[in-house]
N, C-alpha and C positions, 0 to 999 in steps of 0.2 A: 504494500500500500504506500508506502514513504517514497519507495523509487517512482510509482504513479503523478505522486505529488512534485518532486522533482522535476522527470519529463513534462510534468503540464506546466508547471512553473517558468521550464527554459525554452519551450513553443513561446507561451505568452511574450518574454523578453525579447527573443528571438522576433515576434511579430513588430511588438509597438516598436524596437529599433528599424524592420523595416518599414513602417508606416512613417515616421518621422523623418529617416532619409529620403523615403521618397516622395512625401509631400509634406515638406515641413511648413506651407504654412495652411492648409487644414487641420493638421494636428494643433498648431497653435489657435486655432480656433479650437478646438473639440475641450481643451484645454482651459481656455479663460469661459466656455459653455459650463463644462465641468467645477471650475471656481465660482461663477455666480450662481451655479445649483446650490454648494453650499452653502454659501454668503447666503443667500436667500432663506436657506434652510435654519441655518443658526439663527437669523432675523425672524423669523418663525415661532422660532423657540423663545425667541427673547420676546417678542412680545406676550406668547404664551404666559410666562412666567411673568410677567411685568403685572398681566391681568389675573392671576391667580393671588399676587399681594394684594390688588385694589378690594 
């Protein structure tokens, strides 16, 4: 199971190195897409929590 883990692991690396060399700049979008999911996410949550104190 671990060697499993492993091989899927160095596919994956192996993948996003070629996605980025070969078209680095939709990666850099997929990327800052990817950070304002979070940002948005976390801003989410903080309001959440903001409105759980009120």
């Amino acid at each position: 199971m671990a060697q499993a883990k492993k091989v899927t692991l160095y596919i994956l690396v192996v993948f996003v190195l070629y996605s980025i060399i070969n078209s680095p700049q939709r990666s850099g979008e997929l990327v800052k897409v990817g950070f304002e999911g979070i940002s948005s996410a976390a801003q989410g949550v903080g309001d959440f929590m903001t409105e759980l104190i009120k």
